[in-house]
Biotite code that builds the C-alpha atoms (Angstrom):
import biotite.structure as struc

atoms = struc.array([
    struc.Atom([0.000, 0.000, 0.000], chain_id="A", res_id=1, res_name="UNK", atom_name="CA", element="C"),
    struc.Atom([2.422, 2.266, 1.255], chain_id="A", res_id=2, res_name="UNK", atom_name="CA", element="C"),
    struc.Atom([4.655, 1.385, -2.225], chain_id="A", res_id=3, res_name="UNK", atom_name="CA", element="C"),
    struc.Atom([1.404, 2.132, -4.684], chain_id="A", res_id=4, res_name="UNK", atom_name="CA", element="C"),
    struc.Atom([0.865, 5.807, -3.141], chain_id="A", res_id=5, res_name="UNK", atom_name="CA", element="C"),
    struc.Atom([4.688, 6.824, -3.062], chain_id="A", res_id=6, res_name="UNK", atom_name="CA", element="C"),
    struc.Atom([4.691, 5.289, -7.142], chain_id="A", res_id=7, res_name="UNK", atom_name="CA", element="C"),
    struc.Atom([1.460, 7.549, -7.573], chain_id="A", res_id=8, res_name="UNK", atom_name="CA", element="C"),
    struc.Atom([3.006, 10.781, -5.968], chain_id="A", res_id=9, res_name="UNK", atom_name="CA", element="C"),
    struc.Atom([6.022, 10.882, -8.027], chain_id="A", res_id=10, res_name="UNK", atom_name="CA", element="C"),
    struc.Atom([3.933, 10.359, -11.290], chain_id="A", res_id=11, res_name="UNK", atom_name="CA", element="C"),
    struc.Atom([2.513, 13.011, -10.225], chain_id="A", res_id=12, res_name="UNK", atom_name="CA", element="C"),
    struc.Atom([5.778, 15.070, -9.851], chain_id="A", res_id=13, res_name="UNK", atom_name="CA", element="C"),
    struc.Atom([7.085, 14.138, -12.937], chain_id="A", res_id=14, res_name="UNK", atom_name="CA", element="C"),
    struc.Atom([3.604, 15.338, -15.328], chain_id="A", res_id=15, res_name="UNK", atom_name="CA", element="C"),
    struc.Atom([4.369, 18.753, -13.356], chain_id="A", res_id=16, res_name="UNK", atom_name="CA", element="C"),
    struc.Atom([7.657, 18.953, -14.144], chain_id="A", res_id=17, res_name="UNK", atom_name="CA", element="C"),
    struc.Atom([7.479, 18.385, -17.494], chain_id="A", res_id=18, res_name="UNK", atom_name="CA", element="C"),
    struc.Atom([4.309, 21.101, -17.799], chain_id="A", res_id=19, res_name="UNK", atom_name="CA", element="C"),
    struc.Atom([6.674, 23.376, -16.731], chain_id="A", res_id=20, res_name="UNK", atom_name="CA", element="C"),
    struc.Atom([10.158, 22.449, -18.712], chain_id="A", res_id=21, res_name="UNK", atom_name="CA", element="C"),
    struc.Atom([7.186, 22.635, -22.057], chain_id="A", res_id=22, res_name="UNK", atom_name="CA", element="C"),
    struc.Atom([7.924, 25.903, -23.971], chain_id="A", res_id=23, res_name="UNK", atom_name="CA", element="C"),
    struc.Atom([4.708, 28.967, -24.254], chain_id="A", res_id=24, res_name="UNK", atom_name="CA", element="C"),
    struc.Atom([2.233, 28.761, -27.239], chain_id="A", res_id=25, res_name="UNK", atom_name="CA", element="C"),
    struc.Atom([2.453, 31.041, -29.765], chain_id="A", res_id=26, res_name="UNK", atom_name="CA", element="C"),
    struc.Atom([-0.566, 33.226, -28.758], chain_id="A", res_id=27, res_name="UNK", atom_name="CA", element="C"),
    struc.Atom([1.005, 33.634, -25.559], chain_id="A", res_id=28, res_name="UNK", atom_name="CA", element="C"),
    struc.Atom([3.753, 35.965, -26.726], chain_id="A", res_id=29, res_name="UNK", atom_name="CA", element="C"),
    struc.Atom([4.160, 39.434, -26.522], chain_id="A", res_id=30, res_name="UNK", atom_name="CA", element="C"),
    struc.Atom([5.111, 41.374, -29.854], chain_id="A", res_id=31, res_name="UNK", atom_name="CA", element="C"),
    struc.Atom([8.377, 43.133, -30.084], chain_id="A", res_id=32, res_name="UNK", atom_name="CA", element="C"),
    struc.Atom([8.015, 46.574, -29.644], chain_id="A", res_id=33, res_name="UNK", atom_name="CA", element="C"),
    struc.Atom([8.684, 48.819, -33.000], chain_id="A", res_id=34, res_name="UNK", atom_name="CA", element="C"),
    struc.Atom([12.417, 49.549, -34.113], chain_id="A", res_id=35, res_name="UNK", atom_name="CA", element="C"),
    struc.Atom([13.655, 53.116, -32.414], chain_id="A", res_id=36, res_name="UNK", atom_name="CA", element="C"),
    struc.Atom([10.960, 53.644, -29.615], chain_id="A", res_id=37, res_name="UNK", atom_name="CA", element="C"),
    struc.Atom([11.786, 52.917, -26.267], chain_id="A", res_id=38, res_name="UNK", atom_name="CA", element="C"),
    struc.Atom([9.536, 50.410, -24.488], chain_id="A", res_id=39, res_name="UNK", atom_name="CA", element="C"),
    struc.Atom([6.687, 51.925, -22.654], chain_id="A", res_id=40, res_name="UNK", atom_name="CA", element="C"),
    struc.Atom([7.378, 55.434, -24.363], chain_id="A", res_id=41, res_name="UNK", atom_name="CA", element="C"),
    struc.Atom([5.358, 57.634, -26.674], chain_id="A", res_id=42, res_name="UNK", atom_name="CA", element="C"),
    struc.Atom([6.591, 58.267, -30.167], chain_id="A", res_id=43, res_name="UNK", atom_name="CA", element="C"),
    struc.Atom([8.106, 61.763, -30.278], chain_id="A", res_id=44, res_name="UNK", atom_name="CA", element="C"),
    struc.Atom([5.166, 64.528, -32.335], chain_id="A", res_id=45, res_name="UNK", atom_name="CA", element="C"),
    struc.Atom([6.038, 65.206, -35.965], chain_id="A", res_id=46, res_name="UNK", atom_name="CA", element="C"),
    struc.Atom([8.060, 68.410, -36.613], chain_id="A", res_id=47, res_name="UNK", atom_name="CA", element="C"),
    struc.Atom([5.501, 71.219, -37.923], chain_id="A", res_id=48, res_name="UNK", atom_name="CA", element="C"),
    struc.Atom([5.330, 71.890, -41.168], chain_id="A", res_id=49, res_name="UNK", atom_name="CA", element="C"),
    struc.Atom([6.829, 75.029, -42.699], chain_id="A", res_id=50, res_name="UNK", atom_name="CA", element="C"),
    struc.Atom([4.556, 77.825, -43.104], chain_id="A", res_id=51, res_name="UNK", atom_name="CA", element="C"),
    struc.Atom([4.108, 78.225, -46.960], chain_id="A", res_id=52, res_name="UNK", atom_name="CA", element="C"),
    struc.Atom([4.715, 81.482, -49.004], chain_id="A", res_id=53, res_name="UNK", atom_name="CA", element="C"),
    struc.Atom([2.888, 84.344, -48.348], chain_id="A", res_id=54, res_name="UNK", atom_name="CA", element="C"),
    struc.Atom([1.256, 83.036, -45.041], chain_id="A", res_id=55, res_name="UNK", atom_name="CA", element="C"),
    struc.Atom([0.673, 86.134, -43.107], chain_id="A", res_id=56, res_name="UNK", atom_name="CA", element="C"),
    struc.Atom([3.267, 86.483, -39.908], chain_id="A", res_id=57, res_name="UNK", atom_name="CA", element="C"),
    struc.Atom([3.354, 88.527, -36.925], chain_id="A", res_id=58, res_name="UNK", atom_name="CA", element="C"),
    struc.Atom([6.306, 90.116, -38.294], chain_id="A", res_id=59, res_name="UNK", atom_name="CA", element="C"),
    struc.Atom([6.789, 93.578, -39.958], chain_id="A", res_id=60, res_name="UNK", atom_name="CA", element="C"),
    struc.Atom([8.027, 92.847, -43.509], chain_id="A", res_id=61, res_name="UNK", atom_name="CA", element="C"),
    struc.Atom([11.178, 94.343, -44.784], chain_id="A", res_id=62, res_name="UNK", atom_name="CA", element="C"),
    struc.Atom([10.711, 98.394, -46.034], chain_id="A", res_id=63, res_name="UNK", atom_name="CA", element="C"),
    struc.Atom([6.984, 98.808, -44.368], chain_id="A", res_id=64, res_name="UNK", atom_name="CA", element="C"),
    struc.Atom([8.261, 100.063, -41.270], chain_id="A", res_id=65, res_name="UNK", atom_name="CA", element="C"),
    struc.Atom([6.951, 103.714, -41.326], chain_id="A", res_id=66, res_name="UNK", atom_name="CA", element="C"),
    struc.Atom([5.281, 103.708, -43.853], chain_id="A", res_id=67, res_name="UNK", atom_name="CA", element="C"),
    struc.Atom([3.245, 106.917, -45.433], chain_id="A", res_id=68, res_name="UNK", atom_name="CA", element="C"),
    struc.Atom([-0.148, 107.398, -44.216], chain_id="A", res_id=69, res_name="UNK", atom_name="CA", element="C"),
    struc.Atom([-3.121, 109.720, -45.850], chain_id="A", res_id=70, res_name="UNK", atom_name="CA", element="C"),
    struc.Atom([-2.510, 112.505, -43.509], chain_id="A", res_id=71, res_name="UNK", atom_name="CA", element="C"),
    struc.Atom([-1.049, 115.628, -45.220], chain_id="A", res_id=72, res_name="UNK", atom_name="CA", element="C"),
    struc.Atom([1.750, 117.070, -42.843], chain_id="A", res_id=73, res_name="UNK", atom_name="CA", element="C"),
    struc.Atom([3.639, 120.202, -43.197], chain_id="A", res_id=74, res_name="UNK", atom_name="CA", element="C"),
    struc.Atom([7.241, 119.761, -45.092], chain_id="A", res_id=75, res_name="UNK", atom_name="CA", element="C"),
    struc.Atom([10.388, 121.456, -44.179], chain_id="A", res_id=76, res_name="UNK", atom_name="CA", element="C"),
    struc.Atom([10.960, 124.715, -43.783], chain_id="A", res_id=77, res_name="UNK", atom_name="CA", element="C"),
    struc.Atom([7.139, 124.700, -42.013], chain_id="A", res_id=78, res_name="UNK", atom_name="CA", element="C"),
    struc.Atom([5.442, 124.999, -45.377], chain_id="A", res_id=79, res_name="UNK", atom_name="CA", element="C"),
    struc.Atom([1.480, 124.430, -44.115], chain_id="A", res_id=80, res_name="UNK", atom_name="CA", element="C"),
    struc.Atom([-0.464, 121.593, -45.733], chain_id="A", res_id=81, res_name="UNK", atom_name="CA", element="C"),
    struc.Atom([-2.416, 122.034, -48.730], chain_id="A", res_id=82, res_name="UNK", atom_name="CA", element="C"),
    struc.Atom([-5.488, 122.946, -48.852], chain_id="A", res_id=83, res_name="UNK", atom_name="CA", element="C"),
    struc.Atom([-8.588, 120.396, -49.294], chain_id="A", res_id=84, res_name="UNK", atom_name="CA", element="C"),
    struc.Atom([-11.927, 120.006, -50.112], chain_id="A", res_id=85, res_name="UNK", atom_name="CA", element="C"),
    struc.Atom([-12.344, 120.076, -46.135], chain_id="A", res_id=86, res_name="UNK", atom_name="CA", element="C"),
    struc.Atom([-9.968, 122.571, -45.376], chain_id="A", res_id=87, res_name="UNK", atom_name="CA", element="C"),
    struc.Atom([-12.491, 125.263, -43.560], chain_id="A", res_id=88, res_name="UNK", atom_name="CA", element="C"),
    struc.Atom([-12.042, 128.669, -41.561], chain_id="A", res_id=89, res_name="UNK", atom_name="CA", element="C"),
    struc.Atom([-9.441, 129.386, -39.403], chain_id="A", res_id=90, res_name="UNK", atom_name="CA", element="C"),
    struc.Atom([-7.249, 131.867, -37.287], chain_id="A", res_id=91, res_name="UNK", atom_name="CA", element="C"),
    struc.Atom([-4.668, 134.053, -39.212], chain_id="A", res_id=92, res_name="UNK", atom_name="CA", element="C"),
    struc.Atom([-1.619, 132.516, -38.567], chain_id="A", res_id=93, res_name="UNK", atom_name="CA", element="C"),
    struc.Atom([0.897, 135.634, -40.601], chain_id="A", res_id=94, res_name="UNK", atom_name="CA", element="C"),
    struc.Atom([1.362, 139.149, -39.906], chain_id="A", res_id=95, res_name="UNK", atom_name="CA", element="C"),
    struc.Atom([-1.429, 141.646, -39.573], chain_id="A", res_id=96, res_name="UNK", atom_name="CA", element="C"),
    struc.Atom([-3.653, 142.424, -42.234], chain_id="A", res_id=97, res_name="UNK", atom_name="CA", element="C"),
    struc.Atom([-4.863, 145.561, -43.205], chain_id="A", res_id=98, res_name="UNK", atom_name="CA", element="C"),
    struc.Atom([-7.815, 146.480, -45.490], chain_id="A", res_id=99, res_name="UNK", atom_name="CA", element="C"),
    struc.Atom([-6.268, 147.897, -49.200], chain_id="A", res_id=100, res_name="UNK", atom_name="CA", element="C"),
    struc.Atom([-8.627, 151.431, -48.284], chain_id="A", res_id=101, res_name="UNK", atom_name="CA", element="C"),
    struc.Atom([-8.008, 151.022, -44.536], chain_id="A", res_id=102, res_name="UNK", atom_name="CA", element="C"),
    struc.Atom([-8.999, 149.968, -41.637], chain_id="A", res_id=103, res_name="UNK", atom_name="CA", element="C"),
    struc.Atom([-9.665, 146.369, -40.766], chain_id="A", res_id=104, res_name="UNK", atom_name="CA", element="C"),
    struc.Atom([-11.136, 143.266, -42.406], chain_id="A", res_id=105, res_name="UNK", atom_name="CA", element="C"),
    struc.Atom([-14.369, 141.779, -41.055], chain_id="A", res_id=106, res_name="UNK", atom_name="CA", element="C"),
    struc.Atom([-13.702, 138.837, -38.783], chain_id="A", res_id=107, res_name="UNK", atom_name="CA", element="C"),
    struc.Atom([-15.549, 136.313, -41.311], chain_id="A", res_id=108, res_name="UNK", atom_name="CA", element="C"),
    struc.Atom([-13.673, 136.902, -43.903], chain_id="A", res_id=109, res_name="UNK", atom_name="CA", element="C"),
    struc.Atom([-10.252, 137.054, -41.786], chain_id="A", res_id=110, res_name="UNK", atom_name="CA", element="C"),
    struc.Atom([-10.923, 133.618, -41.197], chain_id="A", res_id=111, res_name="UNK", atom_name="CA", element="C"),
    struc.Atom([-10.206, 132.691, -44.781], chain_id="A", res_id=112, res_name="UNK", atom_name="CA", element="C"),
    struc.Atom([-6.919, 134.348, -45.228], chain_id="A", res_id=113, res_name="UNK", atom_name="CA", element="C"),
    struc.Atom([-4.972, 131.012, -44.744], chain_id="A", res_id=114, res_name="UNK", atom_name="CA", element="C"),
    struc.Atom([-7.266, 129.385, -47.002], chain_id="A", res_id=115, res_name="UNK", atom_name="CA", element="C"),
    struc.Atom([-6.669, 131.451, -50.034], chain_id="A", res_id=116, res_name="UNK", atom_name="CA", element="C"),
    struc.Atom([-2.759, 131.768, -48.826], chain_id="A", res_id=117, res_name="UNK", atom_name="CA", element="C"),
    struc.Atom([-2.735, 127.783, -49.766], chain_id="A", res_id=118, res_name="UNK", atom_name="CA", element="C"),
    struc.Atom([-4.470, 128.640, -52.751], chain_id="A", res_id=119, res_name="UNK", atom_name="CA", element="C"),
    struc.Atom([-2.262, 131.152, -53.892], chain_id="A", res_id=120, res_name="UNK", atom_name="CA", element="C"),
    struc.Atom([0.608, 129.063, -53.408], chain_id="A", res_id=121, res_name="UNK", atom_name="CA", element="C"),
    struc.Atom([-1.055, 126.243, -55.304], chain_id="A", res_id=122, res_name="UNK", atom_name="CA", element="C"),
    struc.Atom([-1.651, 128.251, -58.362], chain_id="A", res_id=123, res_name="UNK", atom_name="CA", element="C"),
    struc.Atom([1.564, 130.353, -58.576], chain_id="A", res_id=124, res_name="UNK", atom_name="CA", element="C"),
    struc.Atom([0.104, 133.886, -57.244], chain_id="A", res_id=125, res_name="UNK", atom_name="CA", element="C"),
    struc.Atom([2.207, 135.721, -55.543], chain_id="A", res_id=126, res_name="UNK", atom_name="CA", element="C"),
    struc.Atom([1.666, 136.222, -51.585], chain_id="A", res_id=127, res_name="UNK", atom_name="CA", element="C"),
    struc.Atom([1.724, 139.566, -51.752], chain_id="A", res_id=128, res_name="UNK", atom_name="CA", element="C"),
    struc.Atom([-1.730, 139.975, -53.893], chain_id="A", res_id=129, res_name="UNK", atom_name="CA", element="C"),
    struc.Atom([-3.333, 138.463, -50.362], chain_id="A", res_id=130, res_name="UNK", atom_name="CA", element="C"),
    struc.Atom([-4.796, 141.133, -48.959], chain_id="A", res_id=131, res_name="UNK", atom_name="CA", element="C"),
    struc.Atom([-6.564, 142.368, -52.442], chain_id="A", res_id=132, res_name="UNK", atom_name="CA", element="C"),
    struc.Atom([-8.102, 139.274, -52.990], chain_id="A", res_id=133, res_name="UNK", atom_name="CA", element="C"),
    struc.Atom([-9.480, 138.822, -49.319], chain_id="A", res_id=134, res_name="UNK", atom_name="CA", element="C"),
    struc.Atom([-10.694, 142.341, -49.840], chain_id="A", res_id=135, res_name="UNK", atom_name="CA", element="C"),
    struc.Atom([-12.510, 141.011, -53.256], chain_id="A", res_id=136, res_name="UNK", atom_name="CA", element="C"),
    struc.Atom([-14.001, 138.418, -50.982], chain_id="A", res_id=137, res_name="UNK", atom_name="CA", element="C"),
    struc.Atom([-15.447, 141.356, -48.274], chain_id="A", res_id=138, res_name="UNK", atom_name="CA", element="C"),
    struc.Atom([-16.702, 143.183, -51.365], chain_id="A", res_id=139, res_name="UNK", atom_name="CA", element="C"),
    struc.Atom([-18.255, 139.805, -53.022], chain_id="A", res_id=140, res_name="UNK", atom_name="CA", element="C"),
    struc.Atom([-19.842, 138.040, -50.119], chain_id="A", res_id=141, res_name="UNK", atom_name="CA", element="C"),
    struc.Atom([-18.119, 139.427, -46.966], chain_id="A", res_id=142, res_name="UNK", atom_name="CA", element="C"),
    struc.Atom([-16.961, 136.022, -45.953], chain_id="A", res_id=143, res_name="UNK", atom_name="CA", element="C"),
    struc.Atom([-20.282, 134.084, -46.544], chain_id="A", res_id=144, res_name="UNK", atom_name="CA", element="C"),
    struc.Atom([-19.646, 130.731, -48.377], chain_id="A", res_id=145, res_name="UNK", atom_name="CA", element="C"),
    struc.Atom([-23.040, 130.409, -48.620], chain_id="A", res_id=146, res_name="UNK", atom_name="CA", element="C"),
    struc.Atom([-23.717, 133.679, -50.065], chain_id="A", res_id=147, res_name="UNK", atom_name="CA", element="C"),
    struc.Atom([-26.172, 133.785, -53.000], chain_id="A", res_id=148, res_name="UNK", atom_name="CA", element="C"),
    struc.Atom([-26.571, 136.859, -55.045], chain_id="A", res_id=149, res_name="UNK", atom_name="CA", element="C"),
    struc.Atom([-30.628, 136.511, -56.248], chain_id="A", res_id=150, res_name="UNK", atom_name="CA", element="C"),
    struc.Atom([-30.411, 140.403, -57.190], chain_id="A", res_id=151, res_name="UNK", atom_name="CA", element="C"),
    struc.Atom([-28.404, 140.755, -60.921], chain_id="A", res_id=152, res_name="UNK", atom_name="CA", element="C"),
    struc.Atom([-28.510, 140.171, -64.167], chain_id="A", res_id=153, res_name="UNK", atom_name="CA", element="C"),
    struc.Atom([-26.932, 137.054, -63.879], chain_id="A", res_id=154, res_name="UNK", atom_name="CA", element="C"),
    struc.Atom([-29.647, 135.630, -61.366], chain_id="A", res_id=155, res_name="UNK", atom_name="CA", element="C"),
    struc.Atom([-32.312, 136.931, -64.002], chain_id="A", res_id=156, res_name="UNK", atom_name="CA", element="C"),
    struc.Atom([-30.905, 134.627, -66.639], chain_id="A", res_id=157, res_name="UNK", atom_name="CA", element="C"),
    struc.Atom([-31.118, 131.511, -63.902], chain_id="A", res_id=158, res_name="UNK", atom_name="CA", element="C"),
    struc.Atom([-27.448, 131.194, -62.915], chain_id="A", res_id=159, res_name="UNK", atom_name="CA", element="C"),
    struc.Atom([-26.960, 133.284, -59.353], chain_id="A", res_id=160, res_name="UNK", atom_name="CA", element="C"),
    struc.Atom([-23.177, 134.234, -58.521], chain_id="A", res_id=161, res_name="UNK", atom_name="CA", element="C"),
    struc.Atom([-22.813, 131.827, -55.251], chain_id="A", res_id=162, res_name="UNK", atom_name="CA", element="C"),
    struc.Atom([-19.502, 131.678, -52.780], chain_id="A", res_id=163, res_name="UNK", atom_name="CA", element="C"),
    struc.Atom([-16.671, 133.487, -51.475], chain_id="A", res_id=164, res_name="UNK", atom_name="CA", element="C"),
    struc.Atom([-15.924, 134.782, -54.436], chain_id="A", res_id=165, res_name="UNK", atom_name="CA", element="C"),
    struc.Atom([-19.699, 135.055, -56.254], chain_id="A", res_id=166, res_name="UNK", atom_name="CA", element="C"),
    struc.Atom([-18.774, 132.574, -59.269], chain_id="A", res_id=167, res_name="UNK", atom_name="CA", element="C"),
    struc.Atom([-21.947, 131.217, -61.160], chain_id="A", res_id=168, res_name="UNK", atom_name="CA", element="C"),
    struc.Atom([-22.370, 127.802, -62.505], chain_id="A", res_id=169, res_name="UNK", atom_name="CA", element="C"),
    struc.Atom([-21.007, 128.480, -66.092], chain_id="A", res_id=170, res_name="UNK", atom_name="CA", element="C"),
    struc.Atom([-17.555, 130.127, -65.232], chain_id="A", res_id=171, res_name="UNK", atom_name="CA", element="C"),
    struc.Atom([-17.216, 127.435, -62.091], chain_id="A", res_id=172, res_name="UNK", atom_name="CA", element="C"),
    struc.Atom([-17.572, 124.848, -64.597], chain_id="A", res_id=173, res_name="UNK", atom_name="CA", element="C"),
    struc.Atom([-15.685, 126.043, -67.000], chain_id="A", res_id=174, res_name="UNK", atom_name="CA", element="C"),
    struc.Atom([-12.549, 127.125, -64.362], chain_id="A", res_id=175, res_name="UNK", atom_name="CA", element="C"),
    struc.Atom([-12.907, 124.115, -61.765], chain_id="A", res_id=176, res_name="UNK", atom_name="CA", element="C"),
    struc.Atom([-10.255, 122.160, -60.499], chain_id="A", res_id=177, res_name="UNK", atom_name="CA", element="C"),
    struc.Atom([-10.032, 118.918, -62.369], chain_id="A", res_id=178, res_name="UNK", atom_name="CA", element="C"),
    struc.Atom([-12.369, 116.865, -60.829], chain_id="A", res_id=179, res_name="UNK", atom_name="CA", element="C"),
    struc.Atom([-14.492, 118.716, -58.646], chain_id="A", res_id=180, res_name="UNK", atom_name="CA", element="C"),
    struc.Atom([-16.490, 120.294, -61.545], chain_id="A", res_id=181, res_name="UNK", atom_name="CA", element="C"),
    struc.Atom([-19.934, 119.465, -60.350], chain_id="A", res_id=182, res_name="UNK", atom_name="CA", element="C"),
    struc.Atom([-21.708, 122.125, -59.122], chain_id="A", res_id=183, res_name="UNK", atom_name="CA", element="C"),
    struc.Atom([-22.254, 120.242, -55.576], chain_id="A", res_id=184, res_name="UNK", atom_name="CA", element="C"),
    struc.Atom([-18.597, 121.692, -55.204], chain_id="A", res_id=185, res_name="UNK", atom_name="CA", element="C"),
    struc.Atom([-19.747, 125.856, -56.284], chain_id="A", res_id=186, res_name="UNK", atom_name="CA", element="C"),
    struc.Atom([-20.048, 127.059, -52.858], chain_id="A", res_id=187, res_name="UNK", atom_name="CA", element="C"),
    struc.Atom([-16.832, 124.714, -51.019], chain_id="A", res_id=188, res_name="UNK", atom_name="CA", element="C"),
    struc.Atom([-14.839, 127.130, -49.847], chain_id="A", res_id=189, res_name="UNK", atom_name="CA", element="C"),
    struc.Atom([-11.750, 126.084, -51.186], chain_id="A", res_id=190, res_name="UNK", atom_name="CA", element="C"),
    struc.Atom([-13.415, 125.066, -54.465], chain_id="A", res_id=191, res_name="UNK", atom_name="CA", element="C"),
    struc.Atom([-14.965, 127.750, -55.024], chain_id="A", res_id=192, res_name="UNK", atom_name="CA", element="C"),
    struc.Atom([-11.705, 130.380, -55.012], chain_id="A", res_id=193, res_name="UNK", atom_name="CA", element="C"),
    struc.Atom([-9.697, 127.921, -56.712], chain_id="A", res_id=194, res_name="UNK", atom_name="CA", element="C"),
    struc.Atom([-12.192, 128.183, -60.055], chain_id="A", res_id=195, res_name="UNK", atom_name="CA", element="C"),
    struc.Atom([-12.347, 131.866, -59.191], chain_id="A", res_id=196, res_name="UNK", atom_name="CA", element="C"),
    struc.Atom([-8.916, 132.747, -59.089], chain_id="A", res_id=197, res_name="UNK", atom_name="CA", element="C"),
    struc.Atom([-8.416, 130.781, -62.225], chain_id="A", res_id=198, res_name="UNK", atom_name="CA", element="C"),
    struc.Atom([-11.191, 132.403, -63.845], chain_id="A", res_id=199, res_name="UNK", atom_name="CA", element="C"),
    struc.Atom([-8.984, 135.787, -63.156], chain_id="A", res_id=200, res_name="UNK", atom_name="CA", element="C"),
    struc.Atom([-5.939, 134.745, -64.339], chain_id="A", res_id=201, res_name="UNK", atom_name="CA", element="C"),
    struc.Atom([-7.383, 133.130, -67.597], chain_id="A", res_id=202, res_name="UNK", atom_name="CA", element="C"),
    struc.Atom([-9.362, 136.334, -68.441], chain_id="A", res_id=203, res_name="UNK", atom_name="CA", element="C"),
    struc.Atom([-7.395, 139.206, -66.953], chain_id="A", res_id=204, res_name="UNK", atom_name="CA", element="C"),
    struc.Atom([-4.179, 138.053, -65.902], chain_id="A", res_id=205, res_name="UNK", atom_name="CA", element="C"),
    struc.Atom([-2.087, 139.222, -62.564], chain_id="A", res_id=206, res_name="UNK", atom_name="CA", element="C"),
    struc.Atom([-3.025, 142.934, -63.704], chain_id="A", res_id=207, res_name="UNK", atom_name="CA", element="C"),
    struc.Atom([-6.451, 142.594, -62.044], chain_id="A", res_id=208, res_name="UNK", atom_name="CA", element="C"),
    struc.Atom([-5.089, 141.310, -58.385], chain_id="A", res_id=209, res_name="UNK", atom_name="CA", element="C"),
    struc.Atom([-3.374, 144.534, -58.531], chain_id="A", res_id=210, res_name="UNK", atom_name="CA", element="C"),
    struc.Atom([-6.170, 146.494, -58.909], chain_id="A", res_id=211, res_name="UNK", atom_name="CA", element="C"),
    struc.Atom([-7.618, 144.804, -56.401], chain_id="A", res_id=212, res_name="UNK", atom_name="CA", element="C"),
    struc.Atom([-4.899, 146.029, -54.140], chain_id="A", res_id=213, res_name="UNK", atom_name="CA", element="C"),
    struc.Atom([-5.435, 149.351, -54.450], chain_id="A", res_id=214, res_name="UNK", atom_name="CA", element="C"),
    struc.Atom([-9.195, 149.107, -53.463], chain_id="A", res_id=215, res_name="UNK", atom_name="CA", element="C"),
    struc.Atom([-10.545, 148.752, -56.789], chain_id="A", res_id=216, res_name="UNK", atom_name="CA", element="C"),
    struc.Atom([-13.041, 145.713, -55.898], chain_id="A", res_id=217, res_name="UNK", atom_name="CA", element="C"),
    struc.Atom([-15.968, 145.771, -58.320], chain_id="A", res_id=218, res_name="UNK", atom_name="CA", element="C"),
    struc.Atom([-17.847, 143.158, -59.981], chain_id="A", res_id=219, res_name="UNK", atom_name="CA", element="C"),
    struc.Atom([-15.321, 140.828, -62.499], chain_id="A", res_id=220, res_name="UNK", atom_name="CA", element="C"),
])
């Protein structure tokens, strides 16, 4: 008895062994982890891409630093802006003016005298014809823009002399600034003395801003 259990025990020991000397099936393996990554690592991200051309940047491009904006600013020497479409009434900035036959001009048409100054410059008239035509402009429409003359001959026919400088709608059209030849643009200031003046120098040359020095402001 004793000889049959001891024979059965080391059957037993030897099926055991030889379970565990038997090699692991092939679904029992692990894979082999992929050539150049570390076990139990992440993959390193993929470089980013380069930005392609013309992609806008947070970077100033070469040459536009500083560049030119739409504002007009004086130049050297303190030369003032030119005059605009916009460009309204303002405070003498030069010496003191005095009316050709005396005393002083009235304060709205004052107000214009660095207005037509730019205007001058613009067409070539020389400064010192300034205080003639502002005194044309006291005669004309004493400093009224918006002046309308509903009185003359010229009114009779239909085409009222309007602005600073009492232009009507034939001569402004004919004399206007290149571009601003709609009559929407008669009574603008700046406009308006720019067709006037060239309405004077076409017709009557420099001869008549001397007249109007001396005084001699009548009808043109």
């Amino acid at each position: 008895m004793f000889y049959r259990r001891l024979g059965a025990l080391c059957g037993a020991l030897a099926i055991g062994a030889a379970l565990l000397a038997a090699p692991a099936s092939a679904d029992s393996k692990q894979p082999n982890p992929p050539q150049g990554v570390p076990p139990q690592q992440e993959a390193p991200a993929a470089p980013a891409a380069p930005a392609s051309e013309g992609q806008p940047s947070n970077e100033t491009a070469p040459g536009q630093e500083g560049a030119p904006t739409s504002e007009a600013k004086p130049g050297k020497g303190g030369k003032p802006k030119l005059a605009t479409i916009n460009t309204g009434p303002s405070k003498w900035q030069g010496r003191k003016l005095r009316h050709p036959r005396g005393g002083k001009y009235y304060p709205t048409v004052i107000r214009w005298a660095n207005l037509v100054k730019m205007v001058m410059r613009e067409k070539k008239i020389p400064r010192r014809f300034l205080k003639g035509i502002l005194a044309q402009i006291q005669q004309e429409s004493g400093g009224n823009p918006n002046a309308v003359n509903n009185w003359d001959i010229n009114a009779a026919r239909g085409t009222p002399s309007k602005g600073l400088l009492q232009v009507i709608a034939p001569t402004y059209r004919y004399h206007a600034k290149p571009g601003y030849r709609s009559l929407r643009y008669q009574t603008v200031p700046y406009t308006n003395l720019w067709a006037a003046l060239e309405y004077v120098l076409d017709r009557y040359g420099k001869k008549k801003f001397k007249y109007w020095n001396r005084g001699y402001n009548q009808g043109y």
